[in-house]
Every structure is written in C-alpha cells, then in structure tokens.
PDBQT receptor file of N, H, CA, C and O in Angstrom, charges set to zero:
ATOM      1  N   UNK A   1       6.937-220.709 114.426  1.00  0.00    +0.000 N 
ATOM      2  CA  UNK A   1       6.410-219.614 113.594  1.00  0.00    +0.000 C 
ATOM      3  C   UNK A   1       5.422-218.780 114.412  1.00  0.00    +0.000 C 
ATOM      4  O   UNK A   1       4.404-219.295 114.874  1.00  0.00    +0.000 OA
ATOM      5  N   UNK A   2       5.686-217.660 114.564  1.00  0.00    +0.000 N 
ATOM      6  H   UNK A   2       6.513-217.242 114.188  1.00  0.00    +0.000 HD
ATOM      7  CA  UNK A   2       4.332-216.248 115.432  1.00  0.00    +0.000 C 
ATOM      8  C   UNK A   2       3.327-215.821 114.654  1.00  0.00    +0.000 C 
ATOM      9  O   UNK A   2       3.414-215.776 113.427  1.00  0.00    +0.000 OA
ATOM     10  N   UNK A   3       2.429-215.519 115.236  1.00  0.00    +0.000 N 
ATOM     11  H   UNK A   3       2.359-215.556 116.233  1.00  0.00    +0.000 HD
ATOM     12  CA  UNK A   3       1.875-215.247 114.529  1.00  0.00    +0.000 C 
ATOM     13  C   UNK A   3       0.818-213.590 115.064  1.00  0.00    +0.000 C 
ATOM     14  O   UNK A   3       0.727-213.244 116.242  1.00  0.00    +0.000 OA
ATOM     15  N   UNK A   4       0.482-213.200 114.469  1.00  0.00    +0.000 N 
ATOM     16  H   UNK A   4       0.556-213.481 113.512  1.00  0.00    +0.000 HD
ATOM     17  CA  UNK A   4      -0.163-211.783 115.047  1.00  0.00    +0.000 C 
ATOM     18  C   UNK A   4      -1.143-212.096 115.939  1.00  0.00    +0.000 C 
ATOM     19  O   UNK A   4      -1.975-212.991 115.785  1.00  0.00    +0.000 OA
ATOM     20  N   UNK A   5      -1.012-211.087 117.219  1.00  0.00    +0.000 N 
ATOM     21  H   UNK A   5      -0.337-210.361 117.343  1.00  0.00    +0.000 HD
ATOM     22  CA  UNK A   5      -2.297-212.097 118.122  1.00  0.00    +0.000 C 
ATOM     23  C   UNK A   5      -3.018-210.807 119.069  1.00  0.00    +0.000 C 
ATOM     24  O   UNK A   5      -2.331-210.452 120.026  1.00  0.00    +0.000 OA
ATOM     25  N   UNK A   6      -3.884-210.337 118.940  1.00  0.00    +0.000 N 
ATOM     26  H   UNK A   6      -4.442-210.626 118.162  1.00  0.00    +0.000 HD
ATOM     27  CA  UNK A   6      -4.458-209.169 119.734  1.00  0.00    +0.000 C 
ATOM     28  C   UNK A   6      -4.480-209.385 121.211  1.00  0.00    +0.000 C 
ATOM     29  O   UNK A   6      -5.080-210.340 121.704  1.00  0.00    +0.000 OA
ATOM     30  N   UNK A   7      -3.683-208.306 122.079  1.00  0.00    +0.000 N 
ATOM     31  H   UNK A   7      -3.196-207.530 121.678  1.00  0.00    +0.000 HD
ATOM     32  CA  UNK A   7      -3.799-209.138 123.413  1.00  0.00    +0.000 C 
ATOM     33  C   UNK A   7      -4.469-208.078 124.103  1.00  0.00    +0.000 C 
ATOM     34  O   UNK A   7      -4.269-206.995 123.551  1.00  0.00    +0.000 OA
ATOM     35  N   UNK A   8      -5.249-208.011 125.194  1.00  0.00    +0.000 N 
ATOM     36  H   UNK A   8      -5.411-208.890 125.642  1.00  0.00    +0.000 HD
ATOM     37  CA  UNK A   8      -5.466-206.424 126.095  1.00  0.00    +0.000 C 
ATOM     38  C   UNK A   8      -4.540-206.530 127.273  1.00  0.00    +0.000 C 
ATOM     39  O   UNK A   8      -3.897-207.413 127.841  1.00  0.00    +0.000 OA
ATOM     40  N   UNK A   9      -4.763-205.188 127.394  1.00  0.00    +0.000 N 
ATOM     41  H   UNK A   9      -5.285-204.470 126.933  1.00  0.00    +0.000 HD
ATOM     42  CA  UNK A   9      -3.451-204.851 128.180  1.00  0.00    +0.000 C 
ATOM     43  C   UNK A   9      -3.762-205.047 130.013  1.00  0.00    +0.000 C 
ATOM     44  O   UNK A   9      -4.816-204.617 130.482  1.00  0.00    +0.000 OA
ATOM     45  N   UNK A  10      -3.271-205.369 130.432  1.00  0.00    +0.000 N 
ATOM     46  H   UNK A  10      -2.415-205.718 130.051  1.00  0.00    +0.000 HD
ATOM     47  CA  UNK A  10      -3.956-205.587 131.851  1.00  0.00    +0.000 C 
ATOM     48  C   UNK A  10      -3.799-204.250 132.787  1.00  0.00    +0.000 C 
ATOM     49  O   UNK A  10      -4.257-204.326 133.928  1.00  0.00    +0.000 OA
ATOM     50  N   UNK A  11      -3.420-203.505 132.531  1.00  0.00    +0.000 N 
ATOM     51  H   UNK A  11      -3.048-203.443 131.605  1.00  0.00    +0.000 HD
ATOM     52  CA  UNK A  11      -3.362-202.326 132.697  1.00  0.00    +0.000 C 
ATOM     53  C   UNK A  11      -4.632-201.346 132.458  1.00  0.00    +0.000 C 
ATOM     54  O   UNK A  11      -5.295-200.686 133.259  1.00  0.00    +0.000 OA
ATOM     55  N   UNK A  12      -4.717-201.496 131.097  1.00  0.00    +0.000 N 
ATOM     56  H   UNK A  12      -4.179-202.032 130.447  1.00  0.00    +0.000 HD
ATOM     57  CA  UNK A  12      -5.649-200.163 130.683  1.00  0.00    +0.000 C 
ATOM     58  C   UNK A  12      -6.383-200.792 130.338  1.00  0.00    +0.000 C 
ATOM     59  O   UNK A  12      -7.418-200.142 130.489  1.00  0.00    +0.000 OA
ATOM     60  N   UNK A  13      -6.729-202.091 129.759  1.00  0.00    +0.000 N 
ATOM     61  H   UNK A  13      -5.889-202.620 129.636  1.00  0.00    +0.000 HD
ATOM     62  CA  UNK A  13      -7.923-202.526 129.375  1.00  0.00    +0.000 C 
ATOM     63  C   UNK A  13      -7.967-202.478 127.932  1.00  0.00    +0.000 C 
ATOM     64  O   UNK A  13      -8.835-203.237 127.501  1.00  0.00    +0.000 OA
ATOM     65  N   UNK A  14      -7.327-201.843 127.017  1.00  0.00    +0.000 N 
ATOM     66  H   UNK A  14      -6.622-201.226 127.367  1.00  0.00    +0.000 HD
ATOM     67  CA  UNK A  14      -7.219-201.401 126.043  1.00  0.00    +0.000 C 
ATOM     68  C   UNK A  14      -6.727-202.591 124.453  1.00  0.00    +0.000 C 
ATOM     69  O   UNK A  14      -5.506-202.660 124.315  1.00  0.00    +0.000 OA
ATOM     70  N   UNK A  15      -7.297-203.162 123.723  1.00  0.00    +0.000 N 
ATOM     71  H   UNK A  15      -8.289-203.106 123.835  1.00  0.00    +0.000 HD
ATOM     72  CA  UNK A  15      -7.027-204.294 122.605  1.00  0.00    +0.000 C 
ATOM     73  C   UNK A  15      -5.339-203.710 122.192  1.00  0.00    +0.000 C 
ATOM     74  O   UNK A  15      -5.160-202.528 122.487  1.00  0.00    +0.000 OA
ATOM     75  N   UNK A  16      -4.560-204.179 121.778  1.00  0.00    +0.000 N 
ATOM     76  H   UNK A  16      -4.705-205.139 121.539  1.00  0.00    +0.000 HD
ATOM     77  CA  UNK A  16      -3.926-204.068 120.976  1.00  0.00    +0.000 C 
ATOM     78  C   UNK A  16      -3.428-205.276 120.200  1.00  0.00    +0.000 C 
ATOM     79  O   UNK A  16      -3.827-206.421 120.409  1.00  0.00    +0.000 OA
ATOM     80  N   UNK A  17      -2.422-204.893 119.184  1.00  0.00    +0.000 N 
ATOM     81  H   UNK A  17      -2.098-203.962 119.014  1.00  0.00    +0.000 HD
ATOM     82  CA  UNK A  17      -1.770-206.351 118.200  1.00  0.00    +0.000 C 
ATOM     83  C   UNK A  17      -0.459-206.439 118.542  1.00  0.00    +0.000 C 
ATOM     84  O   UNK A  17       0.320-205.490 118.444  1.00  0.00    +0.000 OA
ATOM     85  N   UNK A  18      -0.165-207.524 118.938  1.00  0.00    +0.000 N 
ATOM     86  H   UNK A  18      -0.798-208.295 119.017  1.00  0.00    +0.000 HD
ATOM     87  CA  UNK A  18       1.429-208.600 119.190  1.00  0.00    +0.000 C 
ATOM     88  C   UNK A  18       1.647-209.095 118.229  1.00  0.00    +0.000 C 
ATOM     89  O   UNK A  18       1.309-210.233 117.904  1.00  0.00    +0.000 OA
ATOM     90  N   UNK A  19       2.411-208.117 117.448  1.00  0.00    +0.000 N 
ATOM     91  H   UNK A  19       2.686-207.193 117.713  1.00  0.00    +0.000 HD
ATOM     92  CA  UNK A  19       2.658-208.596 115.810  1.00  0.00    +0.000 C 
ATOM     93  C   UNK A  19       3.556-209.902 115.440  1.00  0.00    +0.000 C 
ATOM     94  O   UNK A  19       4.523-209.778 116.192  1.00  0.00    +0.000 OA
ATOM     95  N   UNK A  20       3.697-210.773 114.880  1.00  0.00    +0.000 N 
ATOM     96  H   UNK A  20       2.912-210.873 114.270  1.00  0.00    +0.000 HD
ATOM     97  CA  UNK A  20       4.506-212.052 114.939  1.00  0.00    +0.000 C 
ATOM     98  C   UNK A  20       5.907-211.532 115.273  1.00  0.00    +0.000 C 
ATOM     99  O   UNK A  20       6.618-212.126 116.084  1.00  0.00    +0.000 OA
ATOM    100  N   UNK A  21       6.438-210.017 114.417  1.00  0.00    +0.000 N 
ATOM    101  H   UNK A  21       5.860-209.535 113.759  1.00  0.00    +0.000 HD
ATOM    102  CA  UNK A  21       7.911-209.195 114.236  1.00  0.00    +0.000 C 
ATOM    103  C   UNK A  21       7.898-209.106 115.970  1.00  0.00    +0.000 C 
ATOM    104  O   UNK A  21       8.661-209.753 116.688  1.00  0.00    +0.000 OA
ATOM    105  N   UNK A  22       7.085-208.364 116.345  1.00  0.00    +0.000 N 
ATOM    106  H   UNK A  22       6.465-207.838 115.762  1.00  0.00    +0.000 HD
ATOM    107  CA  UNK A  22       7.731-208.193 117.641  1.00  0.00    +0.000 C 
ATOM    108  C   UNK A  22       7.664-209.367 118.476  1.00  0.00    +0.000 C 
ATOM    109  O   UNK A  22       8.713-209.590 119.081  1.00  0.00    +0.000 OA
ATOM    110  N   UNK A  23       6.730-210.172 118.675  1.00  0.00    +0.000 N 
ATOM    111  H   UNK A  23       5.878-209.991 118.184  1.00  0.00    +0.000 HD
ATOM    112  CA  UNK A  23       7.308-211.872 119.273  1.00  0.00    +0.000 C 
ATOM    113  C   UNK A  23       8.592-212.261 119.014  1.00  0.00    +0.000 C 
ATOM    114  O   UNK A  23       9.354-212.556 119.935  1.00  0.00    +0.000 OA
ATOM    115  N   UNK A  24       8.899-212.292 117.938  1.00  0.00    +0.000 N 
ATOM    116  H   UNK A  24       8.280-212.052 117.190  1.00  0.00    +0.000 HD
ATOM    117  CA  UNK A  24      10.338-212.760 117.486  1.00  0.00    +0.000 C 
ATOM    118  C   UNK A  24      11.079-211.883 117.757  1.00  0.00    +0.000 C 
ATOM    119  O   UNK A  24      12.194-212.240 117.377  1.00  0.00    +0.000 OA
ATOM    120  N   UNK A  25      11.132-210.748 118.281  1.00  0.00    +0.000 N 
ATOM    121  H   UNK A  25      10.226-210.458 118.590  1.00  0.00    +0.000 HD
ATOM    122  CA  UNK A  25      12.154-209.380 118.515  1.00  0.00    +0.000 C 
ATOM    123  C   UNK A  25      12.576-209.774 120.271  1.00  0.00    +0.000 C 
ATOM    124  O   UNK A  25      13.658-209.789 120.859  1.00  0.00    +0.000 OA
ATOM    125  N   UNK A  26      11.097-210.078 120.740  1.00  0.00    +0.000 N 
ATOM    126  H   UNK A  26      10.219-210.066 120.262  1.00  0.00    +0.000 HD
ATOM    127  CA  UNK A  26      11.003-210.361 122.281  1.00  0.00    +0.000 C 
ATOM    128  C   UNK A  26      11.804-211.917 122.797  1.00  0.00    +0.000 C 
ATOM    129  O   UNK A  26      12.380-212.211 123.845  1.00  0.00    +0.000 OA
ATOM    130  N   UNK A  27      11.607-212.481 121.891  1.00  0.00    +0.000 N 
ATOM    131  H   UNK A  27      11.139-212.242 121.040  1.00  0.00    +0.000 HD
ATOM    132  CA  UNK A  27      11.874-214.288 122.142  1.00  0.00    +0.000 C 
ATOM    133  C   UNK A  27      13.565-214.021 121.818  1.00  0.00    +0.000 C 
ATOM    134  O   UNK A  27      14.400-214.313 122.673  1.00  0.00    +0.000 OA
ATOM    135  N   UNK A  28      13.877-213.555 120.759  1.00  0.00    +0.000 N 
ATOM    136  H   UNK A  28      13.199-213.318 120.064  1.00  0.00    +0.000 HD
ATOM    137  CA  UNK A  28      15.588-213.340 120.931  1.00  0.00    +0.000 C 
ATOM    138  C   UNK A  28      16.180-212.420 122.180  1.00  0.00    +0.000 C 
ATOM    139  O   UNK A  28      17.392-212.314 122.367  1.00  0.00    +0.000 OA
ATOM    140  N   UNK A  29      15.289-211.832 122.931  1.00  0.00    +0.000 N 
ATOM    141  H   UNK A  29      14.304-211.918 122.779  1.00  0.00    +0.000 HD
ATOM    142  CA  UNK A  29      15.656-210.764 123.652  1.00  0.00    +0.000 C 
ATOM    143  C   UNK A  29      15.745-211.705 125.303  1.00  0.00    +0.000 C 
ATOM    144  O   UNK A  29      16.447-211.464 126.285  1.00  0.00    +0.000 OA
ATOM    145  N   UNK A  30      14.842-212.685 125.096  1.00  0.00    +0.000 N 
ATOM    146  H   UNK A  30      14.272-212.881 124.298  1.00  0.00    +0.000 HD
ATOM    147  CA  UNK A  30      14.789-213.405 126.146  1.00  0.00    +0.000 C 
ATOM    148  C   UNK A  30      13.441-212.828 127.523  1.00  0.00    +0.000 C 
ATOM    149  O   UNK A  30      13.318-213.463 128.571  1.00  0.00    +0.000 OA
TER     150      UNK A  30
C-alpha cells in the first residue's frame, strides 16, 4: 500500500508530493 510522501527534488531543491496514485502508476511502469 503507498502512501503520499513529500520528496525534494535534487535538482531544484524545491518540496513536492509523491502521491500514493503516482507510486503505483511508476511501480507498474517499472
């Protein structure tokens, strides 16, 4: 089960949210 998880971006530095939907969009995608 995913769950929503705020990650920053290693790039910009910037917070965002890794919504559980898109974990599970990414994990079938491989």
């Amino acid at each position: 089960m995913y769950t929503d998880k705020t990650l920053k971006c290693k790039d910009c530095g910037a917070d965002f949210v890794f919504t559980a939907g898109e974990q599970e969009f990414y994990a079938e995608k491989g």
